[in-house]
PyMOL Python script that loads the backbone (N, CA, C, O; Angstrom):
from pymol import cmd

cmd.read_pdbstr("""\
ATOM      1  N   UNK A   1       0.850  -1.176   0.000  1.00  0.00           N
ATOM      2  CA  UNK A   1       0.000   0.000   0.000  1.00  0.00           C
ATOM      3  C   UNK A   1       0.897   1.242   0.000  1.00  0.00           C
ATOM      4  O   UNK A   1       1.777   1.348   0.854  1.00  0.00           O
ATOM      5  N   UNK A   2       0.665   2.364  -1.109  1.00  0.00           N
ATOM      6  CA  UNK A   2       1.661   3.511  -0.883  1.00  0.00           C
ATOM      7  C   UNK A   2       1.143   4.332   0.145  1.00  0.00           C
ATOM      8  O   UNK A   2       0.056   4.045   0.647  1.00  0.00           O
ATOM      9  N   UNK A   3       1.740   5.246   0.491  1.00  0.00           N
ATOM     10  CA  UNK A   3       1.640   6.262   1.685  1.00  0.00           C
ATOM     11  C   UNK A   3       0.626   7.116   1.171  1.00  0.00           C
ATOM     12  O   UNK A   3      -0.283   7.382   1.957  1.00  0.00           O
ATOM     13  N   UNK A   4       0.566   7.685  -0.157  1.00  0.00           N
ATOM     14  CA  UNK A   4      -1.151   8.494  -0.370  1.00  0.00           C
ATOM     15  C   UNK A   4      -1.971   7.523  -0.235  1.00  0.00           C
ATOM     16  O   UNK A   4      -2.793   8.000   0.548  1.00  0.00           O
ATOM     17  N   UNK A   5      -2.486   5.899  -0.601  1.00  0.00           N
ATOM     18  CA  UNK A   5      -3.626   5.276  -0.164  1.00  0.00           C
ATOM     19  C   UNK A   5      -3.871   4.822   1.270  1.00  0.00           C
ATOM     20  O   UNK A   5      -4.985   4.435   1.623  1.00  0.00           O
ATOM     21  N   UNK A   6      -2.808   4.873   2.111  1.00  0.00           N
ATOM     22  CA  UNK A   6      -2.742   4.717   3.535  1.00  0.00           C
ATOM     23  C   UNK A   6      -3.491   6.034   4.025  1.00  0.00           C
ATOM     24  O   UNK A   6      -4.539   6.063   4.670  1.00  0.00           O
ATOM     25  N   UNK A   7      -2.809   7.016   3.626  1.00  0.00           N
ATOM     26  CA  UNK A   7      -3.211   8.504   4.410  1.00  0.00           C
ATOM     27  C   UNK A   7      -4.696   8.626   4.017  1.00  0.00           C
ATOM     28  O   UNK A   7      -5.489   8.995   4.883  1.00  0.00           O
ATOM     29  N   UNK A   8      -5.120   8.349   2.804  1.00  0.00           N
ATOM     30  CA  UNK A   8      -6.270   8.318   2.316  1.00  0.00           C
ATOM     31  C   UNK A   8      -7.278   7.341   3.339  1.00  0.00           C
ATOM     32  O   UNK A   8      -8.216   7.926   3.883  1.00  0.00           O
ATOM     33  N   UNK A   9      -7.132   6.162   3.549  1.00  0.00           N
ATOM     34  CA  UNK A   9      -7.666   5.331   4.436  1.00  0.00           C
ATOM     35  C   UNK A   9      -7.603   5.757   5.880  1.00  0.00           C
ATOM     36  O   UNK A   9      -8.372   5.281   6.715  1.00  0.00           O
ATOM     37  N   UNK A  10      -6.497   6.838   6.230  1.00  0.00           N
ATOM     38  CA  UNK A  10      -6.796   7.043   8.012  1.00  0.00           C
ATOM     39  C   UNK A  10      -7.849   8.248   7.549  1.00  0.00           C
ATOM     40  O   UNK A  10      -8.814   8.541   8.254  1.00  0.00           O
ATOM     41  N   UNK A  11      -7.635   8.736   6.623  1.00  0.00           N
ATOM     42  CA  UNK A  11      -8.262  10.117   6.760  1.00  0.00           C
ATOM     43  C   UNK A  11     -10.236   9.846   6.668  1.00  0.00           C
ATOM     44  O   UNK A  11     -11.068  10.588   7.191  1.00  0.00           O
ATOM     45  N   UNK A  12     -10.472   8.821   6.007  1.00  0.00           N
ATOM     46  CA  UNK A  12     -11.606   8.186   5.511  1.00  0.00           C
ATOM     47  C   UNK A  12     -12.009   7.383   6.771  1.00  0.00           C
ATOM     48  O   UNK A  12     -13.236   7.350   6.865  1.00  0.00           O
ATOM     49  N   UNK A  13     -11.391   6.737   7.751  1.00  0.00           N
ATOM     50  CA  UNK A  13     -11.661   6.151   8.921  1.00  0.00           C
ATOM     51  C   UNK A  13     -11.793   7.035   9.810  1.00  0.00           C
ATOM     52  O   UNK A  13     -12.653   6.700  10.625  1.00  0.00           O
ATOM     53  N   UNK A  14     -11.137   8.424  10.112  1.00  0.00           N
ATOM     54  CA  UNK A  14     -11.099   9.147  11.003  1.00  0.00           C
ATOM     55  C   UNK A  14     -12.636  10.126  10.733  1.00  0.00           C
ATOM     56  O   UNK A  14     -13.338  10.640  11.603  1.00  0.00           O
ATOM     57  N   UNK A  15     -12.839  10.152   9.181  1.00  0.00           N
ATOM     58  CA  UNK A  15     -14.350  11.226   9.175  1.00  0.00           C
ATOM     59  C   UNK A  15     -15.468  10.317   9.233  1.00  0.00           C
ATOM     60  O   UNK A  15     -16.605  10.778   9.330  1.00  0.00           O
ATOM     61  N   UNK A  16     -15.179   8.527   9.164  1.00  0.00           N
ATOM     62  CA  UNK A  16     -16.552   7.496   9.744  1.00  0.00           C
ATOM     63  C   UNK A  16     -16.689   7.789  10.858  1.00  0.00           C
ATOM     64  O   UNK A  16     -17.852   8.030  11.182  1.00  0.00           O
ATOM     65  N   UNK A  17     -15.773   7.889  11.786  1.00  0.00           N
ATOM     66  CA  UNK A  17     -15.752   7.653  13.321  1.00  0.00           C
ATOM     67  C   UNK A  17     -16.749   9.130  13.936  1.00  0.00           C
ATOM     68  O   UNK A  17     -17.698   9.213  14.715  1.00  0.00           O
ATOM     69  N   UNK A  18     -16.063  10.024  13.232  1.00  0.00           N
ATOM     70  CA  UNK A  18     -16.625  11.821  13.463  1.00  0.00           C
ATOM     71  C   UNK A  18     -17.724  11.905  12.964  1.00  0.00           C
ATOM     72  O   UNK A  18     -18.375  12.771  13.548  1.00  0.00           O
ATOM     73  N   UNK A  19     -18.655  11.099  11.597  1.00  0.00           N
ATOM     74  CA  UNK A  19     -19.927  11.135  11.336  1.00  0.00           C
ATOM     75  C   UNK A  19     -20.676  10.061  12.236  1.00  0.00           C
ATOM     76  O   UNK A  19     -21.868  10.062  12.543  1.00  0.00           O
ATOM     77  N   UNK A  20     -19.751   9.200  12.564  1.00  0.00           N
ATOM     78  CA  UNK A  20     -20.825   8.173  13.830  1.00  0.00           C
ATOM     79  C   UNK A  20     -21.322   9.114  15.248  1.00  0.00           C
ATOM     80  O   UNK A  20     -22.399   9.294  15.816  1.00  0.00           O
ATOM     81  N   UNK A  21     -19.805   9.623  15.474  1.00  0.00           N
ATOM     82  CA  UNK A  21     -20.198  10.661  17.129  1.00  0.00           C
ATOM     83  C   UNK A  21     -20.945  11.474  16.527  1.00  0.00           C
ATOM     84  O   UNK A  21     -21.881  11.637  17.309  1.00  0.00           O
ATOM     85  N   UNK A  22     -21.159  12.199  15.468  1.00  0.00           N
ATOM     86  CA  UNK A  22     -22.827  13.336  14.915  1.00  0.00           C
ATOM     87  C   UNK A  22     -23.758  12.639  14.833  1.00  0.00           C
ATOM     88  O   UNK A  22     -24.750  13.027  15.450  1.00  0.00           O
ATOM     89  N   UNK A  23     -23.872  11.310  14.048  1.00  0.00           N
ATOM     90  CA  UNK A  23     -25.131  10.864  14.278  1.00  0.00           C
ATOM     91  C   UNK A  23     -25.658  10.390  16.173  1.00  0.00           C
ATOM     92  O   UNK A  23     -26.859  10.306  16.431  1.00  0.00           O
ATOM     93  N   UNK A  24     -24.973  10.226  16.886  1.00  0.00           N
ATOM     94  CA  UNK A  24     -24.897   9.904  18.080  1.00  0.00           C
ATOM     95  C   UNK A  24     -25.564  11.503  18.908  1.00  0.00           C
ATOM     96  O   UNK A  24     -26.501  11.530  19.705  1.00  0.00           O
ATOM     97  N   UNK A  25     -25.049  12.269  18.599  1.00  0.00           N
ATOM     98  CA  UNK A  25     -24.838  13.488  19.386  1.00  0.00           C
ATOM     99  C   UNK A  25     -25.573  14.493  19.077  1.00  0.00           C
ATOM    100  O   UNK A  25     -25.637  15.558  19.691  1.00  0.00           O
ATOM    101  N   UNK A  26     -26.524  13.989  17.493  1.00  0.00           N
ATOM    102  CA  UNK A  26     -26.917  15.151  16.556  1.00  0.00           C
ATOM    103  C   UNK A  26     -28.011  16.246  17.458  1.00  0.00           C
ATOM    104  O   UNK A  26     -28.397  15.524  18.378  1.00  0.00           O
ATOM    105  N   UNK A  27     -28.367  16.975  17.551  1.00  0.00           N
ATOM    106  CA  UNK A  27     -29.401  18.197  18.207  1.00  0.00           C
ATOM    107  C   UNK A  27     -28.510  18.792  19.544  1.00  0.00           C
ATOM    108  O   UNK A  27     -29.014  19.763  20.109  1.00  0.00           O
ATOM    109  N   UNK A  28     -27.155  18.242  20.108  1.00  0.00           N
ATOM    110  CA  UNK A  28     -26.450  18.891  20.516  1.00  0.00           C
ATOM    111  C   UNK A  28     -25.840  20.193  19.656  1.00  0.00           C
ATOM    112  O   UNK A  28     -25.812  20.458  18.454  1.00  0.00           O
ATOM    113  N   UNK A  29     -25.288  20.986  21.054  1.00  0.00           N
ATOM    114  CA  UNK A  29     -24.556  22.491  20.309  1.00  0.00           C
ATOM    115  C   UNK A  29     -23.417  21.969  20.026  1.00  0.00           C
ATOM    116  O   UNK A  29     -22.713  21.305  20.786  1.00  0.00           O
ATOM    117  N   UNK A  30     -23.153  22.326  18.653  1.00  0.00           N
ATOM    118  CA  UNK A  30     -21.546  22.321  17.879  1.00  0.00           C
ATOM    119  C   UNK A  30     -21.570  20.346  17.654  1.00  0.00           C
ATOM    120  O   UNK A  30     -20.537  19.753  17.966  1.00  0.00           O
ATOM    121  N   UNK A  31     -22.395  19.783  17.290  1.00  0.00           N
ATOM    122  CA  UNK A  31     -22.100  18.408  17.080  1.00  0.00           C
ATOM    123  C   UNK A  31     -21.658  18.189  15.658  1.00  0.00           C
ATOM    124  O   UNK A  31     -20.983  17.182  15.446  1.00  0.00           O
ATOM    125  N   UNK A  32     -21.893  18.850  14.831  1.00  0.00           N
ATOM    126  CA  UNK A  32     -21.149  18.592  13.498  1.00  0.00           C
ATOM    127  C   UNK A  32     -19.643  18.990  13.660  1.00  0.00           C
ATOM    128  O   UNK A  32     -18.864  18.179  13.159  1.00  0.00           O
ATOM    129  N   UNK A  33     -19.160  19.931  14.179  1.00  0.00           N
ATOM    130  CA  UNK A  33     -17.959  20.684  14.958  1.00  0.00           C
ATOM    131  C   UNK A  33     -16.939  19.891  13.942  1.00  0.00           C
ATOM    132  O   UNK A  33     -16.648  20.025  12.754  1.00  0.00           O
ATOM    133  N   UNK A  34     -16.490  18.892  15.121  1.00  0.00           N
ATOM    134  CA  UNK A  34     -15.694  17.473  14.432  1.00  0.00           C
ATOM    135  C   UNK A  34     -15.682  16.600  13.213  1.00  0.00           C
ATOM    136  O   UNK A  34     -14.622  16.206  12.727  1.00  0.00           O
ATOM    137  N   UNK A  35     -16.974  16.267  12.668  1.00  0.00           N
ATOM    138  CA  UNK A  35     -17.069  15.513  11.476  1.00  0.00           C
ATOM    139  C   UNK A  35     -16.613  16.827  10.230  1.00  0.00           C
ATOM    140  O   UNK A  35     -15.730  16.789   9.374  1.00  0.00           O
ATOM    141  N   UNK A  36     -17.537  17.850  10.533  1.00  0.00           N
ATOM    142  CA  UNK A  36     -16.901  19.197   9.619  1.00  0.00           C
ATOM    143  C   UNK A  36     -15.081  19.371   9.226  1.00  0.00           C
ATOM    144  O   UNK A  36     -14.501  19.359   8.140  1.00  0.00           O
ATOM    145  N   UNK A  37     -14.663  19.497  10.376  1.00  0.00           N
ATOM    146  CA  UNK A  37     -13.331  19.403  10.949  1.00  0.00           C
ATOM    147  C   UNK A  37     -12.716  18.653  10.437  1.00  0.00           C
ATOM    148  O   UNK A  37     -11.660  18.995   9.905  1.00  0.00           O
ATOM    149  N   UNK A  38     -13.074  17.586  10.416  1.00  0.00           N
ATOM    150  CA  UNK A  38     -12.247  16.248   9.752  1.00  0.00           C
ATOM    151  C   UNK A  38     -12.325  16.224   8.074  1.00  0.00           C
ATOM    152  O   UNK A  38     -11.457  15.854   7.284  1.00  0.00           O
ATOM    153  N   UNK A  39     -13.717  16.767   7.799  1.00  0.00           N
ATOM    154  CA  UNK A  39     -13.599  16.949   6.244  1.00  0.00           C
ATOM    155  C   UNK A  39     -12.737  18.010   5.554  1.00  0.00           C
ATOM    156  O   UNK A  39     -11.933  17.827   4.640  1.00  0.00           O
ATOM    157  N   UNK A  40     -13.026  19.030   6.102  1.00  0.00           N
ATOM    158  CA  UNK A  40     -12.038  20.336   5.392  1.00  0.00           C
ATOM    159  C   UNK A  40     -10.630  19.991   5.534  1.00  0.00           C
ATOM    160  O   UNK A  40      -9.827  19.958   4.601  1.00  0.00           O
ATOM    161  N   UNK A  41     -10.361  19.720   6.837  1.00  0.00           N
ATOM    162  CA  UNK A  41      -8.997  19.077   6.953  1.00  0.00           C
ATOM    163  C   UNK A  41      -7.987  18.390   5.998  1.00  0.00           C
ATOM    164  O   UNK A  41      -6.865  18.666   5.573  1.00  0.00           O
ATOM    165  N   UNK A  42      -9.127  17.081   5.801  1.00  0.00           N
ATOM    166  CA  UNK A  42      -8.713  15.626   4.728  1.00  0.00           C
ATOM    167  C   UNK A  42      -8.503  16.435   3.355  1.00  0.00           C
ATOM    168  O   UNK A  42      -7.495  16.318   2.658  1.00  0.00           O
ATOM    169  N   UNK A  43      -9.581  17.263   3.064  1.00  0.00           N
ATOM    170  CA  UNK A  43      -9.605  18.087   1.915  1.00  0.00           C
ATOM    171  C   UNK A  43      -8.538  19.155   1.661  1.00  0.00           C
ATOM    172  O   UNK A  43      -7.828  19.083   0.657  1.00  0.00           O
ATOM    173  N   UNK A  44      -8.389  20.323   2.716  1.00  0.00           N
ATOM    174  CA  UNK A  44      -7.573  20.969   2.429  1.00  0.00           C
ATOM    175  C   UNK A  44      -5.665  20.178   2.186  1.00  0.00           C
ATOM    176  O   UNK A  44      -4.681  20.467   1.505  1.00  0.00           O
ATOM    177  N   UNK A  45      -5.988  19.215   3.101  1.00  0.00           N
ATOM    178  CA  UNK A  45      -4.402  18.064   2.932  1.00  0.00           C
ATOM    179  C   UNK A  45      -4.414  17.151   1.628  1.00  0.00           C
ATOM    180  O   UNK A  45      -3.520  16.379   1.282  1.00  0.00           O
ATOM    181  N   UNK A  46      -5.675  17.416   0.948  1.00  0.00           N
ATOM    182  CA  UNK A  46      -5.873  16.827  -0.683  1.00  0.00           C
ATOM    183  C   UNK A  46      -5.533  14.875  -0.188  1.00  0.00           C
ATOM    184  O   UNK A  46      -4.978  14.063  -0.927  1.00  0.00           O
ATOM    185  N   UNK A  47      -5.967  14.649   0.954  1.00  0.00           N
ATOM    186  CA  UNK A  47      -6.217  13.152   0.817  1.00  0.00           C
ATOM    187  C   UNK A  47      -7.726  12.293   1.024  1.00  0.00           C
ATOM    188  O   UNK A  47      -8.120  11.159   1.296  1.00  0.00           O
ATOM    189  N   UNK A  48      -8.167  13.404   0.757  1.00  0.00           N
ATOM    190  CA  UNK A  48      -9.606  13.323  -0.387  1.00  0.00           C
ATOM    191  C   UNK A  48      -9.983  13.871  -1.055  1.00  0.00           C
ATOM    192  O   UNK A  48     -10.023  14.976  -0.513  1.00  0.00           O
ATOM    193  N   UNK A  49     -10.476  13.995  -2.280  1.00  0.00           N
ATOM    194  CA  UNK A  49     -10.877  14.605  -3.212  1.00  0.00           C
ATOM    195  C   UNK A  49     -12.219  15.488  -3.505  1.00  0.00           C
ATOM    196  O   UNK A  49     -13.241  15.076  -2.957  1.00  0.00           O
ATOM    197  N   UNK A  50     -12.275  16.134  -3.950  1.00  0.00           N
ATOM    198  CA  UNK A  50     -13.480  17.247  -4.115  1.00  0.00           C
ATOM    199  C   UNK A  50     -14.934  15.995  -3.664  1.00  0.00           C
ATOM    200  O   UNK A  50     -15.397  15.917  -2.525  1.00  0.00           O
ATOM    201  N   UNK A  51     -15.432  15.123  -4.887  1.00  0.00           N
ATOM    202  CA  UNK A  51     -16.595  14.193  -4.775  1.00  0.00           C
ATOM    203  C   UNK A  51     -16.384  13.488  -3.371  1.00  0.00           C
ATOM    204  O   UNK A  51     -17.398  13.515  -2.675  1.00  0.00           O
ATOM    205  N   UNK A  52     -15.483  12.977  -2.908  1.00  0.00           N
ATOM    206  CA  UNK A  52     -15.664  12.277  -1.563  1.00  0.00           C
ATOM    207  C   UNK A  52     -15.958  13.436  -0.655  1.00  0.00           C
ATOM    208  O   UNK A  52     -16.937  13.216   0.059  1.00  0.00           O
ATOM    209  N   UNK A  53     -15.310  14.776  -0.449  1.00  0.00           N
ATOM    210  CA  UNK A  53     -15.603  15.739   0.370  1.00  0.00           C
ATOM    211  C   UNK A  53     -17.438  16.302   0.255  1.00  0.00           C
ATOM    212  O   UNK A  53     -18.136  16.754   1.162  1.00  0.00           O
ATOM    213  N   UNK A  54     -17.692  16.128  -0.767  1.00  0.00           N
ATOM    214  CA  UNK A  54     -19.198  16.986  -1.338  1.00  0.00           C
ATOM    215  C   UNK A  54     -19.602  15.258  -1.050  1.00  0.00           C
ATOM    216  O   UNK A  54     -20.831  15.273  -0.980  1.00  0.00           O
ATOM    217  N   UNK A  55     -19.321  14.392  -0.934  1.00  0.00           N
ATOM    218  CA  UNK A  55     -20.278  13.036  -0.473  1.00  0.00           C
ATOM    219  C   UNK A  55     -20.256  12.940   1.158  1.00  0.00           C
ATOM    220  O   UNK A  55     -21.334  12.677   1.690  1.00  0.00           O
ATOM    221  N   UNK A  56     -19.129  13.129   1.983  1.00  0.00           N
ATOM    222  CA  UNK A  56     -19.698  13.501   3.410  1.00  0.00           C
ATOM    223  C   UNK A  56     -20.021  14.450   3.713  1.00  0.00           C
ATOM    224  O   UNK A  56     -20.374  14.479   4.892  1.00  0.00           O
ATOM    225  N   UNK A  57     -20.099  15.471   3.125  1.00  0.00           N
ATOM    226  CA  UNK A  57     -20.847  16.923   3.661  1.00  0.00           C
ATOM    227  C   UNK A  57     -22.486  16.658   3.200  1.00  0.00           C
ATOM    228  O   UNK A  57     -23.381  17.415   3.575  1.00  0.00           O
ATOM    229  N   UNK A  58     -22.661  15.795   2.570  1.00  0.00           N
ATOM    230  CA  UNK A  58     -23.828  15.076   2.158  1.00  0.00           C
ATOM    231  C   UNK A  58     -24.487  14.180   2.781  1.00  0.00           C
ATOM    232  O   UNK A  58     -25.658  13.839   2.615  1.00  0.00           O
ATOM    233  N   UNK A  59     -23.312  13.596   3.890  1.00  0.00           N
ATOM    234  CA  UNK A  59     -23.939  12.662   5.202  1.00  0.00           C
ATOM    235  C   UNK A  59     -23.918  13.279   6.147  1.00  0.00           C
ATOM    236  O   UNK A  59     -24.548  12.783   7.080  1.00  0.00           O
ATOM    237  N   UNK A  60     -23.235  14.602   6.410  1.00  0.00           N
ATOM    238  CA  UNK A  60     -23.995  15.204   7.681  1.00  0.00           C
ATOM    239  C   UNK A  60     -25.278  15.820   6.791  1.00  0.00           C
ATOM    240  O   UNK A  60     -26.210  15.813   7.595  1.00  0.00           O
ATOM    241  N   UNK A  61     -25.585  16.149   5.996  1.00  0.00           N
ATOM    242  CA  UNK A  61     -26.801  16.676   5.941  1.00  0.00           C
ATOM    243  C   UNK A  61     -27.664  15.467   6.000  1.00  0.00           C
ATOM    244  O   UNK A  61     -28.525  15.454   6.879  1.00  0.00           O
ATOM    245  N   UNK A  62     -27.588  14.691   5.390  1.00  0.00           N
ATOM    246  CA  UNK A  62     -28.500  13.739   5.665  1.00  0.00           C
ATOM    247  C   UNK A  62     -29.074  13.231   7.036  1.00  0.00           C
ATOM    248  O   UNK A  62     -30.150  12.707   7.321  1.00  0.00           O
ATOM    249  N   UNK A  63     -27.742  13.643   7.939  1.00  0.00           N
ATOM    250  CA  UNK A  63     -28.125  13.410   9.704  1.00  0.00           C
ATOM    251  C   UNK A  63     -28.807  14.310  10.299  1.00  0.00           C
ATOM    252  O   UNK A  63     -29.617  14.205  11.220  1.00  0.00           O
ATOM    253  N   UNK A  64     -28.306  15.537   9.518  1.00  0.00           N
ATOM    254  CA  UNK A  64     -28.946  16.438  10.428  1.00  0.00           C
ATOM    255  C   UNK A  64     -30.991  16.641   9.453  1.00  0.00           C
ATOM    256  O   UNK A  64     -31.962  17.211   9.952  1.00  0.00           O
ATOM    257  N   UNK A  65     -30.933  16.024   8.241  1.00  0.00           N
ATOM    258  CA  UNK A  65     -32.551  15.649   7.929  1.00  0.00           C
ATOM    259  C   UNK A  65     -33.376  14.909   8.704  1.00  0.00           C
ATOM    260  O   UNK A  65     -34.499  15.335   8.971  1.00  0.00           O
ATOM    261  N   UNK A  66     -32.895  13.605   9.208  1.00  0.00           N
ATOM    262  CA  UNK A  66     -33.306  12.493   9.504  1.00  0.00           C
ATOM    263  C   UNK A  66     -33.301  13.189  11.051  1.00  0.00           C
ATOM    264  O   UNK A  66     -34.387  12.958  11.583  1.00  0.00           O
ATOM    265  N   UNK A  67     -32.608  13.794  11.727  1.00  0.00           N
ATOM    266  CA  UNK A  67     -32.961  14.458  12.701  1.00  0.00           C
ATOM    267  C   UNK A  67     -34.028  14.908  12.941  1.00  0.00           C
ATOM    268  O   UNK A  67     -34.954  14.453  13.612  1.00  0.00           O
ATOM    269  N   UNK A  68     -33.870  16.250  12.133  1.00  0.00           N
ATOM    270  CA  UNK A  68     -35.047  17.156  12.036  1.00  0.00           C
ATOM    271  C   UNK A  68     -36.480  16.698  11.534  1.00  0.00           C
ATOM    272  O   UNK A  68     -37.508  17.370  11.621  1.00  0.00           O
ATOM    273  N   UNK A  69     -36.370  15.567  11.050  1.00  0.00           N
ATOM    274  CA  UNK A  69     -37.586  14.924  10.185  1.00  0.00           C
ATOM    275  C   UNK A  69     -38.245  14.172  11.589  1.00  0.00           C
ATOM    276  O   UNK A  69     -39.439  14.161  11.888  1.00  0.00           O
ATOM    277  N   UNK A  70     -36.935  13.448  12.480  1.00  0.00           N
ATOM    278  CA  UNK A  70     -37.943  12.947  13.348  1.00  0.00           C
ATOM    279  C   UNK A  70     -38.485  13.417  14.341  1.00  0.00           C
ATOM    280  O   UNK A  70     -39.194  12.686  15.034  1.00  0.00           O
ATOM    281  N   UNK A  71     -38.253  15.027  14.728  1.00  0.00           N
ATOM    282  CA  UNK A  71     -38.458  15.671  15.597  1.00  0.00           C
ATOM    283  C   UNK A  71     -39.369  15.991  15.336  1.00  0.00           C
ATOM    284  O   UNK A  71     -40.279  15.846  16.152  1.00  0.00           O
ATOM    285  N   UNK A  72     -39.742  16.856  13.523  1.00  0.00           N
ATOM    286  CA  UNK A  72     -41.091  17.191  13.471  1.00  0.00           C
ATOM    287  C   UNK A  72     -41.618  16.436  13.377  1.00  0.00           C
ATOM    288  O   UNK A  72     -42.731  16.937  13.224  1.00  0.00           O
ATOM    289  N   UNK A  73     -41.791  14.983  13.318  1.00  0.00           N
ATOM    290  CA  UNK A  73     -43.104  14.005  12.965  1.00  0.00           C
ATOM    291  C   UNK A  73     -43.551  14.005  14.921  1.00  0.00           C
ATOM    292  O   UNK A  73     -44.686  14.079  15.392  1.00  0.00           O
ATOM    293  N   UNK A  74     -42.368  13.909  15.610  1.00  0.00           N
ATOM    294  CA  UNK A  74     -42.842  13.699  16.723  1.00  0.00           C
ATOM    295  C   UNK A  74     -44.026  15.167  17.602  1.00  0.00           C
ATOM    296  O   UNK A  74     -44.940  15.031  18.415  1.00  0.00           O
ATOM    297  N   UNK A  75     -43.585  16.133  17.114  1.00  0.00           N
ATOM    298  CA  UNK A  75     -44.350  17.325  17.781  1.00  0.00           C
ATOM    299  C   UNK A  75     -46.123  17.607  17.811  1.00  0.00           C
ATOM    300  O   UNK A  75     -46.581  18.597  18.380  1.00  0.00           O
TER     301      UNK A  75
END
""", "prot")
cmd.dss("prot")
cmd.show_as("cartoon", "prot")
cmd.util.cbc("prot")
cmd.orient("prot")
C-alpha cells in the first residue's frame, strides 16, 4: 500500500468515526464541529478529493434531515 492510499484510508476512517459521534450526538450544540473538521482538513491536505468531500458533507446533511424529520413528525 503507498503512503497516499494509507493517508487516504486514516483520513476516511477518522471522518466514519466523526460522522458516527454526529449521528450519536446530533441536536447537541456544535455536534457537526468534528465531522466538519475532519472533512475540510482531509480536503484541504488533498487526501480526499473534491466528490468524496461533497459526499460527506452530504452525510452530515443527511443526519442532520433524519434528525429534524424525526423531531417534526414527533411534535
Amino acid at each position: 500500500m503507498s503512503l497516499q492510499q494509507r493517508d487516504h484510508d486514516t483520513a476516511v476512517g477518522w471522518i466514519n468515526v466523526e460522522l458516527e459521534e454526529l449521528a450519536r450526538t446530533v441536536g447537541k450544540q456544535n455536534a457537526s464541529a468534528a465531522a466538519t473538521s475532519a472533512i475540510t482538513l482531509a480536503f484541504m491536505l488533498r487526501v480526499i478529493d473534491e466528490s468524496e468531500q461533497r459526499a460527506f458533507r452530504a452525510r452530515v446533511d443527511d443526519i442532520y434531515a433524519s434528525y429534524n424529520e424525526s423531531h417534526s413528525t414527533a411534535a
